[in-house]
C-alpha positions, -999 to +999 in steps of 0.1 A: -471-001+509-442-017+486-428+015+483-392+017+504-380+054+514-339+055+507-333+070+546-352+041+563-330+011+546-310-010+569-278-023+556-273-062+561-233-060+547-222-076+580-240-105+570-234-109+533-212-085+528-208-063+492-225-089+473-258-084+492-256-049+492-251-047+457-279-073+449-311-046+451-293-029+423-285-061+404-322-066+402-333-034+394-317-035+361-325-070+354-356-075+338-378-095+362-382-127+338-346-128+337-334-127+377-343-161+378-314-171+354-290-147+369-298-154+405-301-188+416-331-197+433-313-205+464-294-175+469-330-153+463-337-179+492-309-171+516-311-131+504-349-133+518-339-156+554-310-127+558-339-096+551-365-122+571-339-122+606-332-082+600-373-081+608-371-108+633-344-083+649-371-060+654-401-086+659-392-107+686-385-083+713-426-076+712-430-114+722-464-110+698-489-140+709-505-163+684-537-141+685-516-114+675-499-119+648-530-131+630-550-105+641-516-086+625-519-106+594-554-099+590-552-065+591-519-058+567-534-077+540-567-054+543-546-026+543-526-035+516-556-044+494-576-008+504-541+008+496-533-005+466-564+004+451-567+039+459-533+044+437-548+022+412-576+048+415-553+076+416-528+063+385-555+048+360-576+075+348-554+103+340-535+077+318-561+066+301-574+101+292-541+103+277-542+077+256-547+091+223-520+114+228-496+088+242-504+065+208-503+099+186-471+113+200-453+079+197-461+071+164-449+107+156-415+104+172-413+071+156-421+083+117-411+120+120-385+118+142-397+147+166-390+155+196-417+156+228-444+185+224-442+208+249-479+203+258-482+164+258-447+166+284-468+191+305-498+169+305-480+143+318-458+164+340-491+174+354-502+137+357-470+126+373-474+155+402-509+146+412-504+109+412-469+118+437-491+141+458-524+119+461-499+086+465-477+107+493-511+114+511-518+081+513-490+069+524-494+094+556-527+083+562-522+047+556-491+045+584-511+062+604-543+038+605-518+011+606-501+024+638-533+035+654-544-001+649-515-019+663-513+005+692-549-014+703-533-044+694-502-044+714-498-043+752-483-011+769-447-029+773-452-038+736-454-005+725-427+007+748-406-021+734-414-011+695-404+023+705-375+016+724-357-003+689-367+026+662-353+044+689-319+022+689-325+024+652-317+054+644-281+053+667-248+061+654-217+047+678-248+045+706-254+082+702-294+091+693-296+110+659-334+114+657-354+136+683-395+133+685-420+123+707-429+085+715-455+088+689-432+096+662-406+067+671-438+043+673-446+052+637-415+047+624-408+013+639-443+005+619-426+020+585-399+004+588-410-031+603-442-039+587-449-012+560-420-010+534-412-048+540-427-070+514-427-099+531-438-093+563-473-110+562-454-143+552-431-138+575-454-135+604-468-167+592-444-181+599-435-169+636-475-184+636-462-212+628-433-216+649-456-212+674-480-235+672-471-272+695-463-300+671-495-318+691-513-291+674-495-292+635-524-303+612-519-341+600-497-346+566-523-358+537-517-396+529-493-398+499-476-362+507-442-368+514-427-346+551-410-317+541-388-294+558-411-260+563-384-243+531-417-245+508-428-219+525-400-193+521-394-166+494-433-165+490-446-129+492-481-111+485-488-100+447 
């Protein structure tokens, strides 16, 4: 569900600019133990608030109850564990029937100096393909479940509303650019609100959370110091 398709990012450069927009590729050639050092803490803080109100963008109009959003929570975070093991499913084994020849063919290149054999490249070509084409299946069948579960979940003015932005979405200078059916517009508010955003179940917590009463906040232990709700930012599933 991590995985982000290129034609259903949203830029954010009116509110950061060429920096932020630059940033994604910034980390991708980081190594991850070394962001940290290069990004301060703060700024990955601010980068996540300015993705988190790009989602609230599309959120809010819904007007999702309490009850909803953690029924919504609950559900994601089933999803995403079901998902995420069926590619795990899917990846593992044909790697690890190709073990010996990964070690073998490595240590080769490495003493001989060869180049790839032509049948260890097609055995992993081969791998490659199937894990794209069982992964690409189940991300069509995952969105799916997903929307056919929120449609129960959300009222018919909800649903209307979720279509009504993917619809505004996909504008250019006010003009549509996208035809399909209601269906198809539905879906593709779910992709690109809930399924290729990492954080969304933290996220959702916190619109919980903004919704609960203060009356209602659980007490603060004796000893804990008040904080200001920041603890909970940045956090995402692993």
């Amino acid at each position: 569900m991590n995985r982000i398709p290129t034609t259903h990012r949203k830029t954010l450069c009116t509110l950061a600019a060429t920096a932020l927009c630059l940033l994604p590729a910034l980390l991708i050639s980081i190594p991850a133990h070394a962001q940290g050092e290069v990004v301060p803490k703060e700024m990955t803080a601010l980068f996540d608030d300015i993705a988190d109100i790009d989602k609230l963008r599309m959120l809010n109009p819904l007007k999702l109850t309490a009850e909803q959003i953690d029924k919504m929570i609950v559900l994601i975070k089933k999803t995403q564990t079901e998902y995420n093991k069926k590619l795990s499913d899917a990846a593992v084994p044909p790697i690890r029937d190709l073990a010996k020849d990964i070690k073998d063919t490595r240590r080769r290149m490495l003493t001989a100096r060869s180049g790839v054999p032509k049948d260890f490249d097609d055995k992993v070509k081969k791998a490659q393909a199937d894990y794209v084409k069982r992964r690409d299946a189940e991300d069509a069948a995952t969105l799916k479940y997903l929307s056919d579960k929120l449609k129960e979940m959300f009222t018919k003015e909800q649903q209307t509303t979720a279509i009504q932005a993917a619809k505004k979405y996909t504008e250019e200078d006010g003009k549509p650019t996208k035809k399909g059916t209601d269906d198809q517009f539905f879906n593709l508010y779910v992709l690109g609100t809930i399924v290729v955003y990492q954080r969304i179940v933290p996220l959702l917590e916190d619109m919980k959370k903004a919704l609960t009463p203060a009356g209602d906040a659980p007490p603060i232990a004796a000893g804990a110091a008040p904080g200001n709700g920041s603890e909970s930012r940045g956090r995402s599933l692993k």
